[in-house]
Structure formats: C-alpha cells, structure tokens
MARNU-10315 format. One record per atom (N, C-alpha, C): residue number from 1; residue in three letters; atom name; x, y, z. Coordinates in steps of 0.02 Angstrom, whole numbers, plus 32768, in hexadecimal, padded with zeros to 4 digits. Example, Ala and Ser with C-alpha at 12.3 -4.5 7.8 and 13.67 -1.06 7.14 Angstrom:
BEGIN
+-----+-----+------+------+------+------+
!   n ! res ! atom !    x !    y !    z !
+-----+-----+------+------+------+------+
!   1 ! ALA !    N ! 8294 ! 7EE4 ! 8186 !
!   1 ! ALA !   CA ! 8267 ! 7F1F ! 8186 !
!   1 ! ALA !    C ! 8294 ! 7F5B ! 8186 !
!   2 ! SER !    N ! 8282 ! 7F90 ! 8162 !
!   2 ! SER !   CA ! 82AC ! 7FCB ! 8165 !
!   2 ! SER !    C ! 8285 ! 8002 ! 818A !
+-----+-----+------+------+------+------+
***
This chain:
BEGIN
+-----+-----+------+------+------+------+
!   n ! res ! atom !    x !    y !    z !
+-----+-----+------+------+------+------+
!   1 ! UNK !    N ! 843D ! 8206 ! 7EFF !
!   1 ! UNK !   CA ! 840B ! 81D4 ! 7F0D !
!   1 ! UNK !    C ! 83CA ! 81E7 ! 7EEB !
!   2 ! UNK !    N ! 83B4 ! 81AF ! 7EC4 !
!   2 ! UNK !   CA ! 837B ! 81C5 ! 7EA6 !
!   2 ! UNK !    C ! 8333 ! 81C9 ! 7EE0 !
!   3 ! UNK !    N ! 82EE ! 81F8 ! 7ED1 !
!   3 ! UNK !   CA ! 82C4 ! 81FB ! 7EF8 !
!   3 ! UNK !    C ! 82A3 ! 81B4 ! 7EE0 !
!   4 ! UNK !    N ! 826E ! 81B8 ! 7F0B !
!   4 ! UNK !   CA ! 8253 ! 815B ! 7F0E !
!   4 ! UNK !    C ! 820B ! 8156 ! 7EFB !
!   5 ! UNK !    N ! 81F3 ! 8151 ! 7EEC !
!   5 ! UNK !   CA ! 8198 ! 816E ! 7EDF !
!   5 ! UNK !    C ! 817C ! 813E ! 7EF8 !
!   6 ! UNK !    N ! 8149 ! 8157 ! 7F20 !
!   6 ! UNK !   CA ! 811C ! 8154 ! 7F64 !
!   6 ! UNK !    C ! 80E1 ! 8132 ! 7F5C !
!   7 ! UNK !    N ! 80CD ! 8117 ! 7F79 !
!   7 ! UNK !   CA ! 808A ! 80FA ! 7F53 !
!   7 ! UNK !    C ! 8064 ! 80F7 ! 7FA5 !
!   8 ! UNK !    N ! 8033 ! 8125 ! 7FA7 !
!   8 ! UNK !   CA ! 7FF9 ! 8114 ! 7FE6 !
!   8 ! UNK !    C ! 7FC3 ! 80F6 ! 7FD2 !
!   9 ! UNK !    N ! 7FB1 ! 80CB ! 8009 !
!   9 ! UNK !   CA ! 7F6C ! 808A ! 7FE3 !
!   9 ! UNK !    C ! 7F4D ! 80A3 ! 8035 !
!  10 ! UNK !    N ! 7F0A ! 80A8 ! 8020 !
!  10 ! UNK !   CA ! 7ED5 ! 809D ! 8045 !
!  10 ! UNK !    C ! 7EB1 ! 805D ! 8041 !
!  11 ! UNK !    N ! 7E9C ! 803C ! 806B !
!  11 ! UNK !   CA ! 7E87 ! 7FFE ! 8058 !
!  11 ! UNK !    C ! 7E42 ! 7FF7 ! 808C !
!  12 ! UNK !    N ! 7E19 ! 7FE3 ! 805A !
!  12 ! UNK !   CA ! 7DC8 ! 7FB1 ! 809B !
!  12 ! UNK !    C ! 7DC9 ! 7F84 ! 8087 !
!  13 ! UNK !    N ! 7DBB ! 7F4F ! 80B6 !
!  13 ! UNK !   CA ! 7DAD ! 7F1D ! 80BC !
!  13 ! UNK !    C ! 7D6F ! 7EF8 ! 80D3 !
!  14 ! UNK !    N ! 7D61 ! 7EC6 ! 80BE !
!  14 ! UNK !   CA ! 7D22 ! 7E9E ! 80CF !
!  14 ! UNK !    C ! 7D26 ! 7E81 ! 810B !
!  15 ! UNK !    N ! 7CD3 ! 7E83 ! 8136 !
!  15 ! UNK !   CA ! 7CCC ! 7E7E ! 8174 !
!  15 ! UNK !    C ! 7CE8 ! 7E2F ! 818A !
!  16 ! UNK !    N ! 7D20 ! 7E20 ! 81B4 !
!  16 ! UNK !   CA ! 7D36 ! 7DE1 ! 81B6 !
!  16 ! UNK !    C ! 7D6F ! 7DCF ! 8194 !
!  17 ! UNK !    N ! 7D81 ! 7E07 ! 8166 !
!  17 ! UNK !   CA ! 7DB9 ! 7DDD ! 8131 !
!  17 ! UNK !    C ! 7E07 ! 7DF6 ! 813F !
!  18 ! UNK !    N ! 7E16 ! 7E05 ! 818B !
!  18 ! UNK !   CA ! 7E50 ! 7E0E ! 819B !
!  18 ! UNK !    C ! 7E7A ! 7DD5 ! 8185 !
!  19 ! UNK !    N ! 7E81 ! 7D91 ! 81A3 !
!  19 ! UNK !   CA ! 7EA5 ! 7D6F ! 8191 !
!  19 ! UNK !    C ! 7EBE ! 7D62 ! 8150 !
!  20 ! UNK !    N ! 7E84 ! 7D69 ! 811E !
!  20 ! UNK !   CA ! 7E97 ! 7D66 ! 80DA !
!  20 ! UNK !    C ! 7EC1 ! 7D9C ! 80B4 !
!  21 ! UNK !    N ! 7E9E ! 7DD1 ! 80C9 !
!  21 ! UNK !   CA ! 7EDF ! 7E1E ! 80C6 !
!  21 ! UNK !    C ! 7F13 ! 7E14 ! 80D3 !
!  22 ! UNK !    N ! 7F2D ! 7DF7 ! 8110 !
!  22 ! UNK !   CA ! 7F75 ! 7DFE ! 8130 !
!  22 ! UNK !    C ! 7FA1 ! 7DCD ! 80FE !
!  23 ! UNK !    N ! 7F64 ! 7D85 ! 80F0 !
!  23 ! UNK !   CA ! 7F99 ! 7D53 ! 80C9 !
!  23 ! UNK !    C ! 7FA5 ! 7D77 ! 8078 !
!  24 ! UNK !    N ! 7F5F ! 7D9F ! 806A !
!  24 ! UNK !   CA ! 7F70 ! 7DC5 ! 801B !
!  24 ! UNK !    C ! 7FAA ! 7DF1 ! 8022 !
!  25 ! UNK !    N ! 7FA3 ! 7E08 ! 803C !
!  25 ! UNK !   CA ! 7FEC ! 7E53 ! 8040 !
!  25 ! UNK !    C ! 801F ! 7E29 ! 8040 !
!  26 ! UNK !    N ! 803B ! 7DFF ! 8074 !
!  26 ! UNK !   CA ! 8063 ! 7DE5 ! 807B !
!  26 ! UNK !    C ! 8087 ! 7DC6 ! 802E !
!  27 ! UNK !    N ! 8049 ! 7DB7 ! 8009 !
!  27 ! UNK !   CA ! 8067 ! 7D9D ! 7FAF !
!  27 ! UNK !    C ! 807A ! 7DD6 ! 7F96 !
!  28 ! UNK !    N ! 8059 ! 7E0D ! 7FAF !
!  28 ! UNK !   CA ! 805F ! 7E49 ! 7F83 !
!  28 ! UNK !    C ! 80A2 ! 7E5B ! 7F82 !
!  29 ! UNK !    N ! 80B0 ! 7E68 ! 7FBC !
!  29 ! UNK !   CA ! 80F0 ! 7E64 ! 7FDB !
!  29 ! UNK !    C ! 812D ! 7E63 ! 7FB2 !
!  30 ! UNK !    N ! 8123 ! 7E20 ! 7FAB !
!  30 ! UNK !   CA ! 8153 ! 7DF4 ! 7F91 !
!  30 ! UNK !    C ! 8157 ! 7E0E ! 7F4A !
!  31 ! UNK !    N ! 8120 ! 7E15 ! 7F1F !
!  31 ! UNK !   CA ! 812E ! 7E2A ! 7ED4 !
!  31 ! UNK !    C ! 8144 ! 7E78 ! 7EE3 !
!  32 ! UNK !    N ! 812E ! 7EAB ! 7F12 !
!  32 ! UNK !   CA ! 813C ! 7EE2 ! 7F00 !
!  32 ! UNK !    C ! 8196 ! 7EE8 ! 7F0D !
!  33 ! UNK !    N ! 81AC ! 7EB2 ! 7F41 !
!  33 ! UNK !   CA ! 81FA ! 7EB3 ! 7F37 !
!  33 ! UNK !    C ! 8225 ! 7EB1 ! 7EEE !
!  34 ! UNK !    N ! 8201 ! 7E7A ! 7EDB !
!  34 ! UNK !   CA ! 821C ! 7E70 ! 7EA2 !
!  34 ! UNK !    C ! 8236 ! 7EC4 ! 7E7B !
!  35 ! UNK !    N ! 8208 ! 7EF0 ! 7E77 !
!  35 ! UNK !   CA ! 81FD ! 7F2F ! 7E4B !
!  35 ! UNK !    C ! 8247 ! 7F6D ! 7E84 !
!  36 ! UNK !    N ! 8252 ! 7F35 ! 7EBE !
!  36 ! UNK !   CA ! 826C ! 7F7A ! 7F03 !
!  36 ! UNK !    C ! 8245 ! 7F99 ! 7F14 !
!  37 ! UNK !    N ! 820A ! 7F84 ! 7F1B !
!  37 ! UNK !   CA ! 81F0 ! 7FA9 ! 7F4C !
!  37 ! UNK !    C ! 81DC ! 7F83 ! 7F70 !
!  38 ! UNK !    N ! 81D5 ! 7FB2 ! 7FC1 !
!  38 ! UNK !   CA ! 81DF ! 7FA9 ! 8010 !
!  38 ! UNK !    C ! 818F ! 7FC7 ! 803A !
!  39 ! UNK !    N ! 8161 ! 7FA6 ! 8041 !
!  39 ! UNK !   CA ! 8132 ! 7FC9 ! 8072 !
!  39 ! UNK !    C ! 815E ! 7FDE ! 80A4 !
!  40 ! UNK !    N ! 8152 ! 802B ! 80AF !
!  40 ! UNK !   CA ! 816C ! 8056 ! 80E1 !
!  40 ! UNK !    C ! 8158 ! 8054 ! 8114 !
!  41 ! UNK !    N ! 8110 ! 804C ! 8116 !
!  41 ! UNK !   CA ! 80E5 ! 805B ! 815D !
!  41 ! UNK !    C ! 80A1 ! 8046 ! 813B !
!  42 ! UNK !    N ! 808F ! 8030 ! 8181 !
!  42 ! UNK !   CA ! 8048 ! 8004 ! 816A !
!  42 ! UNK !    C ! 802C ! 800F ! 81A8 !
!  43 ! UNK !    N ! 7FEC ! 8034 ! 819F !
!  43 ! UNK !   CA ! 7FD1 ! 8053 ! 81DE !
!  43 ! UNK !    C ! 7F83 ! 8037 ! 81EE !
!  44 ! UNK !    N ! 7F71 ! 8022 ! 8213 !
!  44 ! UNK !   CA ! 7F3E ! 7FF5 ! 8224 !
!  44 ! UNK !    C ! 7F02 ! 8029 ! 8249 !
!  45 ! UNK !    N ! 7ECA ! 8056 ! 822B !
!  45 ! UNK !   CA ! 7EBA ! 807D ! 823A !
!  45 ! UNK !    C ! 7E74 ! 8064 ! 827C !
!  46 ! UNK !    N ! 7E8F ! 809C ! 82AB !
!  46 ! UNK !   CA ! 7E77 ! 8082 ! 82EC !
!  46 ! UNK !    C ! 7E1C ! 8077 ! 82EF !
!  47 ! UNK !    N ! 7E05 ! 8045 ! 82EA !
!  47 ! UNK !   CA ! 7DB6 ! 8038 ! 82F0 !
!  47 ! UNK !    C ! 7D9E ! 803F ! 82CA !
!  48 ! UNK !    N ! 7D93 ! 803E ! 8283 !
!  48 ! UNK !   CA ! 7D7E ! 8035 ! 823D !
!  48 ! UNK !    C ! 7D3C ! 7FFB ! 824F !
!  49 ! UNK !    N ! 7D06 ! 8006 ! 8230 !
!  49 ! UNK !   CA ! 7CD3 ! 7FD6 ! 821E !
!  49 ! UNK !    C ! 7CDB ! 7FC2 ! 81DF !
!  50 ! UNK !    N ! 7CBB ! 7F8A ! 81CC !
!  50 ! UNK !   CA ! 7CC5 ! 7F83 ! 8181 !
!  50 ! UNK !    C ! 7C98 ! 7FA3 ! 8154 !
!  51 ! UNK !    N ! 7CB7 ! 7FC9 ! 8122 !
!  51 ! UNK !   CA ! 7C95 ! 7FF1 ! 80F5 !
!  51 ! UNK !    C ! 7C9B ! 8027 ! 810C !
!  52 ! UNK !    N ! 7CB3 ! 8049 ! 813D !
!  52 ! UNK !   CA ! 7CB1 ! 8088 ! 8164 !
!  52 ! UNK !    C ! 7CD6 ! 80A8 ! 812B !
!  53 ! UNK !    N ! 7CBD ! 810A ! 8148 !
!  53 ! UNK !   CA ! 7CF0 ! 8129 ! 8126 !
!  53 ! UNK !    C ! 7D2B ! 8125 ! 8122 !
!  54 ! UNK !    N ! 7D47 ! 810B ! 815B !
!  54 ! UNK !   CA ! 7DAD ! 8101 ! 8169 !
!  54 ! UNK !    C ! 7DAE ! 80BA ! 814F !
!  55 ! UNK !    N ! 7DF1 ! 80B9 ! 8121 !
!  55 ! UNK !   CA ! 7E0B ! 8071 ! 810E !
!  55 ! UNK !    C ! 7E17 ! 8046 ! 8164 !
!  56 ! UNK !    N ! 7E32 ! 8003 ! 8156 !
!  56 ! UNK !   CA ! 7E37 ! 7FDD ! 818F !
!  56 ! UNK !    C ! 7E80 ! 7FF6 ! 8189 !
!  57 ! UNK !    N ! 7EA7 ! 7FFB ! 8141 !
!  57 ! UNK !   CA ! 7EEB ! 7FFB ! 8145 !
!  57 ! UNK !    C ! 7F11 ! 8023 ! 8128 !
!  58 ! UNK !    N ! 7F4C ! 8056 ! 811C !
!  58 ! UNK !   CA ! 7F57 ! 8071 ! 80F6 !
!  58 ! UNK !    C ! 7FBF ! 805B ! 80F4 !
!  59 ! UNK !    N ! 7FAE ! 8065 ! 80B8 !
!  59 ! UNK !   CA ! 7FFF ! 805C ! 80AE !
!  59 ! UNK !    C ! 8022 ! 808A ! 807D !
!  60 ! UNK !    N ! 8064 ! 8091 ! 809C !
!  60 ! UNK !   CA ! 8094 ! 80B2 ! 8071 !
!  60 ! UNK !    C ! 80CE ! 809D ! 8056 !
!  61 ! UNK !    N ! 80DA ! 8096 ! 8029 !
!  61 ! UNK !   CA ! 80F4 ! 8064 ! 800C !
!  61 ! UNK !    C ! 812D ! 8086 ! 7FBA !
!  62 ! UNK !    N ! 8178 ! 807C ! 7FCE !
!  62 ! UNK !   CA ! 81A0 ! 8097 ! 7FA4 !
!  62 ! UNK !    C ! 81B2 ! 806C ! 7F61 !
!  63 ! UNK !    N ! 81B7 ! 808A ! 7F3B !
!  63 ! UNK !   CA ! 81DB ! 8075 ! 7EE7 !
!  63 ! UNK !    C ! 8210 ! 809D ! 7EE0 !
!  64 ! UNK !    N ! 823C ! 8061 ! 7EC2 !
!  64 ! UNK !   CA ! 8289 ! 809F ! 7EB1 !
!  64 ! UNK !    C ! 827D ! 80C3 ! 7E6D !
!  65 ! UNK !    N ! 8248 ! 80BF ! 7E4E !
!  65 ! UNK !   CA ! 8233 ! 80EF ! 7E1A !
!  65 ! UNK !    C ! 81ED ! 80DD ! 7E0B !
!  66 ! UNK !    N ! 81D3 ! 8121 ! 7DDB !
!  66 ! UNK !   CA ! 818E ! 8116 ! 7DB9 !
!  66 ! UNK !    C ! 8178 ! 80D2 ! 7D96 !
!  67 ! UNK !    N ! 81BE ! 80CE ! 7D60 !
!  67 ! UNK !   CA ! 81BC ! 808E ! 7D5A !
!  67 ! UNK !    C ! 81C9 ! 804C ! 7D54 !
!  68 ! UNK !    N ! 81D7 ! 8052 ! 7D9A !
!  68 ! UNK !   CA ! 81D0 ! 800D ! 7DBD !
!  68 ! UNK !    C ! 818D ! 8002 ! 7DE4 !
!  69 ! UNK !    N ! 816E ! 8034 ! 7DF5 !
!  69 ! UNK !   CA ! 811C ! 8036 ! 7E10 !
!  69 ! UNK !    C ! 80F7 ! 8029 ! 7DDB !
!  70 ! UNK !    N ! 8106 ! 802F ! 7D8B !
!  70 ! UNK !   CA ! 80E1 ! 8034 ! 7D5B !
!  70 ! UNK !    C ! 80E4 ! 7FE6 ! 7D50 !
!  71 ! UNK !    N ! 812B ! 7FC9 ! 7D57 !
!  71 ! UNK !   CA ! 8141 ! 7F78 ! 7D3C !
!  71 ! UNK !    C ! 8109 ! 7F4D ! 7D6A !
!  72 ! UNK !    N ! 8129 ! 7F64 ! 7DBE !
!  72 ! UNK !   CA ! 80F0 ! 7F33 ! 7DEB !
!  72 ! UNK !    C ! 80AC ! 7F3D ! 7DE4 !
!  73 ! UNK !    N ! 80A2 ! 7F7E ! 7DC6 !
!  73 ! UNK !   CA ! 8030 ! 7F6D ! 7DC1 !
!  73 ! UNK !    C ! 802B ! 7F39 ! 7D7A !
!  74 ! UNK !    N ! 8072 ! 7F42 ! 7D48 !
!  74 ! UNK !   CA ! 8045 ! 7F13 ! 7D10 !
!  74 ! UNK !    C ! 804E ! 7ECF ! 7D18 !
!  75 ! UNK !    N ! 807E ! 7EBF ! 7D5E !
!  75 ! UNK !   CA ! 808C ! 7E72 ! 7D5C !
!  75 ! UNK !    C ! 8061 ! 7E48 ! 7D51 !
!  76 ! UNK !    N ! 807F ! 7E17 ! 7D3B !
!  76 ! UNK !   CA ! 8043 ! 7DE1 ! 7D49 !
!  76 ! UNK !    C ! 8024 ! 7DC9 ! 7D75 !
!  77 ! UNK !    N ! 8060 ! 7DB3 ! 7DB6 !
!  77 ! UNK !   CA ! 8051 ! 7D8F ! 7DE2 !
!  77 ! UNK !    C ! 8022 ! 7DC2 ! 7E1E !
!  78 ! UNK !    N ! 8017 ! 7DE0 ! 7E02 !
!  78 ! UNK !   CA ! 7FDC ! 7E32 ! 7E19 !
!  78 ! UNK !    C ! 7FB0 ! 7E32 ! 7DF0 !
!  79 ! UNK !    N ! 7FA3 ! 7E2B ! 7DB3 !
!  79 ! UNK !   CA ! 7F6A ! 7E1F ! 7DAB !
!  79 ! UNK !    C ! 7F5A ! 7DDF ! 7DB7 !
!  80 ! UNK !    N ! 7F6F ! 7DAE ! 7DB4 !
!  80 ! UNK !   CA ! 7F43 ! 7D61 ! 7DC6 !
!  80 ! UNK !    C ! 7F2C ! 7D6F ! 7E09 !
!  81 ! UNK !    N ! 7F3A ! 7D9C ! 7E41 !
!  81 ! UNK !   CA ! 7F1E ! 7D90 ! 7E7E !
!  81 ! UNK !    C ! 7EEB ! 7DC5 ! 7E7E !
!  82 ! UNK !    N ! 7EC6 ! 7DEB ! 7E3F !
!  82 ! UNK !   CA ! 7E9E ! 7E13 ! 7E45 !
!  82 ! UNK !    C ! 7E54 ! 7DEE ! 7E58 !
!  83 ! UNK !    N ! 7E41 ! 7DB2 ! 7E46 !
!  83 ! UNK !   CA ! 7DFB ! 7D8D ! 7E5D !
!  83 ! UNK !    C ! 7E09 ! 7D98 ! 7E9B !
!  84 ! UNK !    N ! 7E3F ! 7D76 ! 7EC2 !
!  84 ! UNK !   CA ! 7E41 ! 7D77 ! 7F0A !
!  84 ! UNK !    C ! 7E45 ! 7DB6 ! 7F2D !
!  85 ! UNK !    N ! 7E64 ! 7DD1 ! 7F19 !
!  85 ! UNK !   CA ! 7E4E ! 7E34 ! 7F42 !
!  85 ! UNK !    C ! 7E0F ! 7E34 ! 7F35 !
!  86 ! UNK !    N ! 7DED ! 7E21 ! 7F04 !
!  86 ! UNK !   CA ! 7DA8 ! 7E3D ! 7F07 !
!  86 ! UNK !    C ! 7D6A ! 7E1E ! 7F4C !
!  87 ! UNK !    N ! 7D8D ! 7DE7 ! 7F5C !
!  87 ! UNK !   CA ! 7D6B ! 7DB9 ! 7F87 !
!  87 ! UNK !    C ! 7D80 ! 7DF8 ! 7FD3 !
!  88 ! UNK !    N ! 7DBE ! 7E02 ! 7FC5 !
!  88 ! UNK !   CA ! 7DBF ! 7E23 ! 800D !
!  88 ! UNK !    C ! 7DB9 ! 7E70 ! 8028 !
!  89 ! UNK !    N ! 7DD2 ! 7EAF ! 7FF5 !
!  89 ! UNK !   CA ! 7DC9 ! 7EEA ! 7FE9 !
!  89 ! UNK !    C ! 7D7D ! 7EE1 ! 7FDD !
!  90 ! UNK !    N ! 7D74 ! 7F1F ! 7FF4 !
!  90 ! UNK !   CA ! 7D38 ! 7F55 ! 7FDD !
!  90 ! UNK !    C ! 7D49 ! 7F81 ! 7FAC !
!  91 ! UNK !    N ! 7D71 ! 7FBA ! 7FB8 !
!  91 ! UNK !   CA ! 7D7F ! 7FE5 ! 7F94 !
!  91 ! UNK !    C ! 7DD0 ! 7FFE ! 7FAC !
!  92 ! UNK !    N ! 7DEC ! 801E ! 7F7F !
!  92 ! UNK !   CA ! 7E41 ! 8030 ! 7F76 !
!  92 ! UNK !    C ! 7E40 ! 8071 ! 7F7D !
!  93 ! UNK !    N ! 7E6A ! 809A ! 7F78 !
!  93 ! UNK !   CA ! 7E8B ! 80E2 ! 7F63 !
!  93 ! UNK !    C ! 7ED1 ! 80E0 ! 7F68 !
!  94 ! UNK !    N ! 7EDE ! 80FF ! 7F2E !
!  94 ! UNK !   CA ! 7F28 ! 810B ! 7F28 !
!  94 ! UNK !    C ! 7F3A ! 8139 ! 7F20 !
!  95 ! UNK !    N ! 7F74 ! 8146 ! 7F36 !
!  95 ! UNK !   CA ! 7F7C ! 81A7 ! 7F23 !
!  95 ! UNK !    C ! 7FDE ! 8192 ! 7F1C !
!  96 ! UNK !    N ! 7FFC ! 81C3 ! 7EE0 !
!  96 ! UNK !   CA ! 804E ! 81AE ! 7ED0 !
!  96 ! UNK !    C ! 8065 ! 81DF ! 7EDB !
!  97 ! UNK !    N ! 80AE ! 81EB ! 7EFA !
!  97 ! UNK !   CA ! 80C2 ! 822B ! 7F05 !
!  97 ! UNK !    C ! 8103 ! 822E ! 7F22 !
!  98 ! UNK !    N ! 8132 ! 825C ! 7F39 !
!  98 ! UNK !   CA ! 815A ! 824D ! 7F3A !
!  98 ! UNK !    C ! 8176 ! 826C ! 7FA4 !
!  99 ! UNK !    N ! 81A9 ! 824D ! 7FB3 !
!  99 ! UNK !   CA ! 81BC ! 825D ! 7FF0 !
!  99 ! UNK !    C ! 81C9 ! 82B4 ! 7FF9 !
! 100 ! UNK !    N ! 81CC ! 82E5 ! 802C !
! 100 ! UNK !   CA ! 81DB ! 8316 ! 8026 !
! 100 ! UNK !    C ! 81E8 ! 8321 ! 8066 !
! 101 ! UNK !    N ! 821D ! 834D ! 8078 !
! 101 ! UNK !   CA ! 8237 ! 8362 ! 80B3 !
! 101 ! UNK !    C ! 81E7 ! 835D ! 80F8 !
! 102 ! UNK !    N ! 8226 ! 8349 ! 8134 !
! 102 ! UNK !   CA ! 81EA ! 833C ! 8165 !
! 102 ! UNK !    C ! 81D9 ! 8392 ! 8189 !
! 103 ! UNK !    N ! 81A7 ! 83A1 ! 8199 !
! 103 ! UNK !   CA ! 819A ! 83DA ! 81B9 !
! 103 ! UNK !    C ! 81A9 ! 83DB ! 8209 !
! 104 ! UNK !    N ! 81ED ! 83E3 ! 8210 !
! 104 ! UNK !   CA ! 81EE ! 83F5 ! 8243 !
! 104 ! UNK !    C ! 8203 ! 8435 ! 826B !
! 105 ! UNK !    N ! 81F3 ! 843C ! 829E !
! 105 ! UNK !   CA ! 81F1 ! 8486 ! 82BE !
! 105 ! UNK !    C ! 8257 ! 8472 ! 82DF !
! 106 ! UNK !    N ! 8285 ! 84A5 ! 82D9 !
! 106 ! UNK !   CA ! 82C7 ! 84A2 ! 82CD !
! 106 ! UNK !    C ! 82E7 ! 84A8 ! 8320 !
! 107 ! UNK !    N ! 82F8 ! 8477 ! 833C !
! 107 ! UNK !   CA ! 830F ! 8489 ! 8378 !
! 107 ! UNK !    C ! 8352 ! 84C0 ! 838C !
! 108 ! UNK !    N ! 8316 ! 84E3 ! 83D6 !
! 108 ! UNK !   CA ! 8342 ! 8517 ! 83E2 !
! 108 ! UNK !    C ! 839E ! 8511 ! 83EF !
! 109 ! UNK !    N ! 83A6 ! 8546 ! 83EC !
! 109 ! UNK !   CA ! 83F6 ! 8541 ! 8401 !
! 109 ! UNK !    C ! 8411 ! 854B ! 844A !
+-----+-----+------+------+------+------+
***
C-alpha cells in the first residue's frame, strides 16, 4: 500500500463569514475528490476571535500521492474560486507531510 501525503491547513476566517466557509469547503471538497483526496478531520478550534492567533479551523486532509496534491492546487476549478476565498479567509498555513506511526504507550500483559 502506497503512503498518502498529508496536507494540514490552518485556516482564519472573517468576522461573520462562517456560513460562507462551510458552503466554500464544501466546493473544495468536491474538486479535491476528484485528485482522491479525503479531508480526514476537520477540527473547529474551540473560541477563536477573528484574526486571533488560533485559526477558526484546521484540517487534515489526505492525497494518494504528491502528485495528485500537486494536480488539485493547479486545477482550475481552484483557481476560479480564488476571488471568493479572498472575500472569506484572512490568512492560510499549510504544512505537507506524511502519516507516521501513532505514539502509543503498549498495553500491559
């Protein structure tokens, strides 16, 4: 089985622009299938102001390779919705990487 490359997004958002976020991702969604990839977990960080240091949202989000993460950033139908992220983001972070064993402590016998 091949490994899957990882993609974590930090995300802020503009004061009020939940609804518009939830309907943007939701497109995003849809094109990042196209490429196989699956948001893993999408974590809604607890009490965020807008502009604060903590994103409102962070996500993790799999590709069945580098590039297929490389295909979905040059799509098109991703860049035509770049005016509209701009209406609703503040600012991004992305960080790529790959899955690695979970740390866990080994139950006794």
């Amino acid at each position: 089985m091949s490994e899957r490359t990882i993609l974590v997004a930090s995300l802020w958002i503009r004061a009020g622009a939940v609804a518009e976020f939830e309907a943007f991702e939701r497109r995003v969604a849809g094109i990042q299938a196209r490429y196989g990839a699956r948001i893993e977990r999408a974590i809604r960080v607890a009490g965020p102001a807008a502009n604060a240091a903590e994103p409102f949202e962070v996500h993790v989000v799999s590709f069945p390779t580098e590039q297929a993460l490389a295909a979905y950033r040059a799509d098109p139908d991703l860049a035509a919705l770049a005016e509209l992220r701009a209406t609703i983001f503040t600012r991004t972070t992305f960080v790529v990487g790959a899955d690695v064993a979970v740390y866990s402590v080994p139950t006794p016998r």
